[in-house]
Structure formats: C-alpha cells, structure tokens
TORMITI-583724 format. One record per residue (C-alpha): x, y, z; residue in one letter. Coordinates in steps of 0.2 Angstrom, whole numbers, padded with zeros to 4 digits, always signed. Last residue first. Layout:
REM TORMITI-583724
XYZA/...
REM end
This chain:
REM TORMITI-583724
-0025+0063-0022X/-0020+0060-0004X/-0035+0059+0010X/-0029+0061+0029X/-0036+0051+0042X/-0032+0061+0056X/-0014+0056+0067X/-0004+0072+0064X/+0014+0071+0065X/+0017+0073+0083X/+0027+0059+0087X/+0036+0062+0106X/+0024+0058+0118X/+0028+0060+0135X/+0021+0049+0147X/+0019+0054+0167X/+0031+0047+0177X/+0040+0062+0186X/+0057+0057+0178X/+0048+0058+0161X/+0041+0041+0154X/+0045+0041+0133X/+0033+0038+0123X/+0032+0035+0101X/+0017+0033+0091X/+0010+0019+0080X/-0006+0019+0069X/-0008+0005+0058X/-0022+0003+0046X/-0026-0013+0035X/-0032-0021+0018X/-0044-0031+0012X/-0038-0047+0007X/-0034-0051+0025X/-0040-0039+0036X/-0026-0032+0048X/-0030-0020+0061X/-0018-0012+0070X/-0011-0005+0086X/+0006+0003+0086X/+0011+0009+0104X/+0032+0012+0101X/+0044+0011+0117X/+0055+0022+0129X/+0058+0020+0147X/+0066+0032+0156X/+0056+0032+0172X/+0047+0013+0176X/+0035+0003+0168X/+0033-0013+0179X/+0036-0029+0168X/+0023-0040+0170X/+0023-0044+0150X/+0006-0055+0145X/-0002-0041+0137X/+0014-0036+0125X/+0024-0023+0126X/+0042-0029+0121X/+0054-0017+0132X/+0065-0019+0129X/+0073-0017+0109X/+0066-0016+0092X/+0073-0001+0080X/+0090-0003+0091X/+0102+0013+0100X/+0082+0018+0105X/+0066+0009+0103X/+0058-0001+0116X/+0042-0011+0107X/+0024-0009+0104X/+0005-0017+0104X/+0013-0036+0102X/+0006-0044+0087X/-0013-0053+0084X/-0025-0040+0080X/-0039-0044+0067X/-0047-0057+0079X/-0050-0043+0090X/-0059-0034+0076X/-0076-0032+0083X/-0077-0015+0091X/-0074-0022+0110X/-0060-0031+0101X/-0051-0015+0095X/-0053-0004+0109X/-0048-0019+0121X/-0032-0022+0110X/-0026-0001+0115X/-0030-0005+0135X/-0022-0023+0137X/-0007-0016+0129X/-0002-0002+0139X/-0009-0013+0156X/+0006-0026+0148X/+0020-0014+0157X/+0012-0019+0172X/+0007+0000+0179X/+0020+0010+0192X/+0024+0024+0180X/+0015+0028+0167X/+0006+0023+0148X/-0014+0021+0148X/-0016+0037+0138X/-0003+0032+0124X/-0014+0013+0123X/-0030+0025+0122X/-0025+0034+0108X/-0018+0020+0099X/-0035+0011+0100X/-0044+0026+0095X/-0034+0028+0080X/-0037+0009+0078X/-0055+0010+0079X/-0054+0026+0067X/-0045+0018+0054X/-0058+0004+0054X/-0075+0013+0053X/-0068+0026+0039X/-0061+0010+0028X/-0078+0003+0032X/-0085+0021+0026X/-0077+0020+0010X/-0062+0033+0009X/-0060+0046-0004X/-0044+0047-0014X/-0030+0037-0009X/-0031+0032+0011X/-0018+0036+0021X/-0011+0026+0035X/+0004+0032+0045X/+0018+0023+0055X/+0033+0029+0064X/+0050+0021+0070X/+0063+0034+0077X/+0083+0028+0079X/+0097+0034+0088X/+0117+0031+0083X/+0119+0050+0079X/+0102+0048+0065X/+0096+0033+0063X/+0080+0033+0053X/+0062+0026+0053X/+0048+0021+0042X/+0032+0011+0040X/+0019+0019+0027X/+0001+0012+0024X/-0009+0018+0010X/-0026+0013+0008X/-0031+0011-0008X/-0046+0021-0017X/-0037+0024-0032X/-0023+0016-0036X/-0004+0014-0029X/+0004+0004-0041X/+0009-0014-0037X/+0032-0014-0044X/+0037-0020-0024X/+0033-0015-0008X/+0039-0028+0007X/+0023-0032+0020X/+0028-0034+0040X/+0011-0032+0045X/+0003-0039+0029X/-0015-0032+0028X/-0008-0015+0020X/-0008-0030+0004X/-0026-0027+0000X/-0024-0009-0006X/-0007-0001-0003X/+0010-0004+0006X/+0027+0004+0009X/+0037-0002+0022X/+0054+0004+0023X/+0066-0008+0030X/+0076-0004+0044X/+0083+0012+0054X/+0085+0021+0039X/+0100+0031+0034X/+0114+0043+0043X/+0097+0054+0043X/+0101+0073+0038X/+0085+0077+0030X/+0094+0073+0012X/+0098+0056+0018X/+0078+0053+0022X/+0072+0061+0008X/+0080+0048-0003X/+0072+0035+0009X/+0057+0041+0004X/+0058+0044-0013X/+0065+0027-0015X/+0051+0020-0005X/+0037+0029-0018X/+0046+0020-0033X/+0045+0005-0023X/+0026+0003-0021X/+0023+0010-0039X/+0015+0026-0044X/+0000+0022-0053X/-0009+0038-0043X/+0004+0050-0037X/+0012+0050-0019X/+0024+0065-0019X/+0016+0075-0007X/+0017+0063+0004X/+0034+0063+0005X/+0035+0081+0011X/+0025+0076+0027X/+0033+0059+0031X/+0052+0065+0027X/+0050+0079+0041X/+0040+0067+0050X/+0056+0057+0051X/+0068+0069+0054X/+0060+0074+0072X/+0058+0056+0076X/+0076+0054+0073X/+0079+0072+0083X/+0067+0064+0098X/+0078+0049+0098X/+0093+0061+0101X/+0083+0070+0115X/+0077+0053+0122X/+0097+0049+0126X/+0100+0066+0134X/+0085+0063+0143X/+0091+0046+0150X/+0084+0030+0143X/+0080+0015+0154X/+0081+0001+0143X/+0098+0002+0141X/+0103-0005+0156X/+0089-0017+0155X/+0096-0024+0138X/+0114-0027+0147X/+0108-0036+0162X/+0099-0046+0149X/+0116-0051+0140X/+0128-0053+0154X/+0124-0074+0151X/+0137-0083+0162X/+0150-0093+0155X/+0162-0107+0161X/+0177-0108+0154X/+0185-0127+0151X/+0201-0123+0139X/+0202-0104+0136X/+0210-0103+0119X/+0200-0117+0113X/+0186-0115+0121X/+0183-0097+0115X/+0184-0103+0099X/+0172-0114+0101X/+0158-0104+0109X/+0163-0090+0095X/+0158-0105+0084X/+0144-0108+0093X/+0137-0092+0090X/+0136-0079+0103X/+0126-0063+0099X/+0110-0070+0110X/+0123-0077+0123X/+0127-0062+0127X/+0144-0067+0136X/+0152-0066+0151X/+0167-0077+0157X/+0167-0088+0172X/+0186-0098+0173X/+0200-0083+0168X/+0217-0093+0170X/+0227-0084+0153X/+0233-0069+0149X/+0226-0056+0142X/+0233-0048+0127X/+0241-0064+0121X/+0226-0074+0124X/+0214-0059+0111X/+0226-0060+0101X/+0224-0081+0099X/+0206-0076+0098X/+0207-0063+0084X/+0217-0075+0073X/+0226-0063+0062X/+0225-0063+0043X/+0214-0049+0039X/+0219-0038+0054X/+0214-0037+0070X/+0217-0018+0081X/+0218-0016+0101X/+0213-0001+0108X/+0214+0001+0126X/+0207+0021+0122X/+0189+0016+0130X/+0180+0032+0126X/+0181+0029+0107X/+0173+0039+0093X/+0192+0045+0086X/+0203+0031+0089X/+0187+0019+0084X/+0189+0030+0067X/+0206+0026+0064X/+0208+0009+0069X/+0192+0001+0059X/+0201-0006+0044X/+0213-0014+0057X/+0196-0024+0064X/+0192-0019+0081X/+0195-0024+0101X/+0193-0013+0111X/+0200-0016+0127X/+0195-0012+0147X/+0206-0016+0162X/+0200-0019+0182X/+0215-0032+0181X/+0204-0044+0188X/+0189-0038+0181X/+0195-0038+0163X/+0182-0031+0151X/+0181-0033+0133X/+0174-0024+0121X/+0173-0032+0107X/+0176-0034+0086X/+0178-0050+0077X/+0177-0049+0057X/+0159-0056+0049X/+0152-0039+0047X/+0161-0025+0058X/+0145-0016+0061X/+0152+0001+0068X/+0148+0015+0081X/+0161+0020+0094X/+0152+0027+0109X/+0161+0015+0122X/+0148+0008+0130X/+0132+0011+0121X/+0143+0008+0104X/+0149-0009+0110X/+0132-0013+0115X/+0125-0010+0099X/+0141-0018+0091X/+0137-0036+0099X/+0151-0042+0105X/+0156-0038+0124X/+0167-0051+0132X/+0166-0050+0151X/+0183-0057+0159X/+0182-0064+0177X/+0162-0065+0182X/+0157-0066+0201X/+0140-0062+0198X/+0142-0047+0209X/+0158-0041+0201X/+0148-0042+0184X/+0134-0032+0189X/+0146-0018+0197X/+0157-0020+0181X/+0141-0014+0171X/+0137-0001+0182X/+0156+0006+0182X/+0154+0004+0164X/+0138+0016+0160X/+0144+0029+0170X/+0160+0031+0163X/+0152+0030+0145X/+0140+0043+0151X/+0154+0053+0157X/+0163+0056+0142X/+0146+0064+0135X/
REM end
C-alpha cells in the first residue's frame, strides 16, 4: 500500500508546483488519512500534513496523545508531535522556517482563526485553495480502494438482513437503531459511517428524519438508512420495508422508485454528463406523477467520506469517468404520508461500464 501514498503525493506536489505554491498545509483528517494512511480526528487540537516545496519535505504534524499510533499508520515518518500547552503555529515556524509567500490551503477546512494564526506567524501569505484539486484526486477511486468500499458495503447488508429480523411490531424507532448499530460492531465495522436512520409511517417522508421513542405499527413503511467504516472506507445503503401488508398506493409508489433507481444504475458509464444519471432516475418518478415529491440530488461520491464528489445532480456537467464511485438514491417523499427510498452503490470499472456493488435485494419485502 506504501505506494499508494507515494503515488498520491508526487501527484499532489505536481499540482502544487504548477500553481506555484511554497508550503501546502493539509488539515482536514480525511485527506491526511488519503495521504499518509494515518487515520484520526484530532478534535479541536491542530493536526496536518504539511508540504514544503522548497525543501521538497513532508511533516506530520499530530497531537502528542496521537504520537504512537501516527508512528505506526504513517507513511510520511517527518513526524512532528503538539502537546497540550504548545502553540502548534509557533512549532510549526520553528520547524519551517520562515519566507514562504503562497501557501495552500482547503479553504473549506479553514477557519478564520486558522487564517489568523497563520498570519501571524507568516505575516502577509497569500493562499491558494488546494482544496478541490484534492477532492478530484480522490474521486477517482482505484480498485484496491473499491474493494475496501465493497467490504463496508459487504458488512452492511450483513447487518441489514439479520436486523430485520428483529423488527417487531411496537418496537421503537431507536430500539431498532441500537440493534443495528450493535450489529454493525459485532460484523466487524470500526462503527457507522453517519447517523443511522430509522423511520416508519408518516415520518419515512423526512429525508434526513432522526428516530426516536414512535413505534413501529402495523402497516407502516419502514425505511432504513445505514452505513459503516470499516479500514477507513465507508458503504451508505437504503431499504424500504413495509410492516405487514402493503396498500396498493404504498405498492404503486415503492415500485416507481425501484424503477427509478434501476434505471438511474442503468444510465451510469463513461463518457455521459455526470447529471445524464440523475436526469434518467427523476424522469421515472415525474413521468408517474411524483416529480413534485423528489427534490434532493439523486446520489453522491462515497469512499474515505459518507458524502464526497461527485454530487449527481441534473445540473452537474461533470463527465463520468473510470474510478468513480457514488450512491443513486431516488425517492419519493409524501408529506404526512410517508416515503420510499432505494439507493444502490456503482463504481465505473477501467473499461467504463458500471459495476454495481449493493446486492442486497431491492423487492418490496413485507416484515411481520
């Protein structure tokens, strides 16, 4: 794997020699974790990988508490430990030097007080946004990086399929997510890749919905939102059950968005506008009506993050290209009602053709 790292840095400092930049300041632990395979959220203390292209000289830059296990994940062994009472900017002078003029930053991760101290220690630095270079690098996912998203998504469905088996009428909301995300740990996930969601009846109308103490009743759908990390990866899968039998608008609507999904994972290759994938699964759903019912993006990149590039959405002119990797997730949301998502998980081979990596069946299937 040594070599990825390798890899991944000299095409970094190519970027940043051709933008001219001096020092590159690398904060967001993601990308920290992309670059040097060391994997930490250090919370409000300063971590970085830090780039001197004059010197043509790495750093790692970590909290103290950190020391032992960066020493063991690391590829970039220029590691420079921050404790408690240390200012990490005046370290970070006293290791570098002075004179640097352009620095790169992500200015996304970059609060203004990072801005500030920054300008305090480098008086008048101008800065150039590395940022988006940094998401394209890692949009395009090699196979060795879809494998370890295909594990997660492997995981997952494991937790999925012997989760809902425990779904029992008048079971809460959260009791059925602890179950879950119990499962998850004991499947050999690290834990989940966000929030669980966990929602029934009227409320599977809220996208983004949190569960809470509403019990699962009879004739509810039942919509499940989950992922895991597992090695630094993460999956991201949705299913819609229904409790008991189904009416036949519940039938009508799951099916439009099943078809929907299906024919947004058909449309995905090479060569298209990234926003042809979306275009295709909203069609199904406002040819049958429910266009109004629709109104998010139809996926996302997945991969080191849960959301990353690409967004796919109708507008975006990316061109979709080998090695990327992204959710389709159509749905229909009905307020009061209820709602059905479906979302699967591709990957574009080398030969551009999609492969889709969810196989956990996509039927309605009736619990209870």
């Amino acid at each position: 794997m040594t070599e990825h790292y390798q890899h991944r840095l000299n095409t970094l400092k190519k970027h940043l020699e051709q933008q001219q930049v001096e020092l590159a300041i690398v904060k967001d632990p993601k990308n920290v974790f992309y670059y040097t395979g060391f994997n930490s959220d250090p919370h409000e203390r300063f971590m970085a990988l830090v780039i001197d292209l004059k010197k043509q000289s790495h750093h790692l830059f970590v909290p103290s508490l950190d020391l032992e296990i960066a020493e063991e994940q690391s590829f970039v062994k220029e590691i420079i430990p921050i404790s408690d009472e240390m200012d990490p900017y005046q370290i970070l002078k006293n290791t570098l030097g002075e004179g640097f003029q352009t620095i790169g930053l992500e200015t996304k991760t970059i609060s203004l007080y990072h801005h500030e101290q920054l300008n305090k220690y480098f008086p008048d630095y101008r800065y150039k946004n590395i940022g988006e270079f940094i998401s394209r690098q890692r949009m395009r996912k090699t196979q060795e990086e879809c494998e370890k998203v295909q594990h997660a998504i492997h995981v997952i469905e494991k937790v999925m399929g012997e989760g809902i088996k425990r779904v029992k009428e008048g079971m809460a909301e959260q009791e059925l997510t602890a179950e879950l995300e119990f499962l998850m740990r004991k499947f050999g996930a690290d834990g989940p890749s966000f929030s669980t969601i966990v929602l029934s009846g009227a409320k599977a109308s809220l996208p983004h919905g949190m569960p809470d103490n509403k019990p699962i009743t009879k004739g509810d759908f039942l919509l499940i939102d989950m992922g895991v990390i597992v090695d630094g990866y993460c999956s991201d899968i949705t299913r819609t059950f229904v409790i008991g039998e189904e009416t036949e608008k519940q039938r009508e609507i799951y099916d439009i968005v099943r078809k929907s999904t299906e024919t947004g994972v058909a449309a995905a290759k090479a060569g298209i506008p990234i926003g042809q994938i979306d275009r295709a699964a909203r069609n199904v759903i406002k040819e049958a009506g429910y266009g109004q019912y629709f109104n998010n993006r139809v996926g996302h990149g997945l991969g080191i993050e849960v959301h990353e590039e690409p967004s796919v959405h109708e507008n975006n002119e990316l061109v979709v290209e080998s090695g990327l990797l992204f959710t389709v997730e159509p749905g229909i949301y009905i307020p009061g009602f209820g709602g059905v998502r479906i979302e699967e998980n591709v990957y574009i081979n080398e030969d551009g053709t999609a492969r889709l990596l969810t196989t956990f069946p996509t039927e309605l299937m009736r619990i209870g």
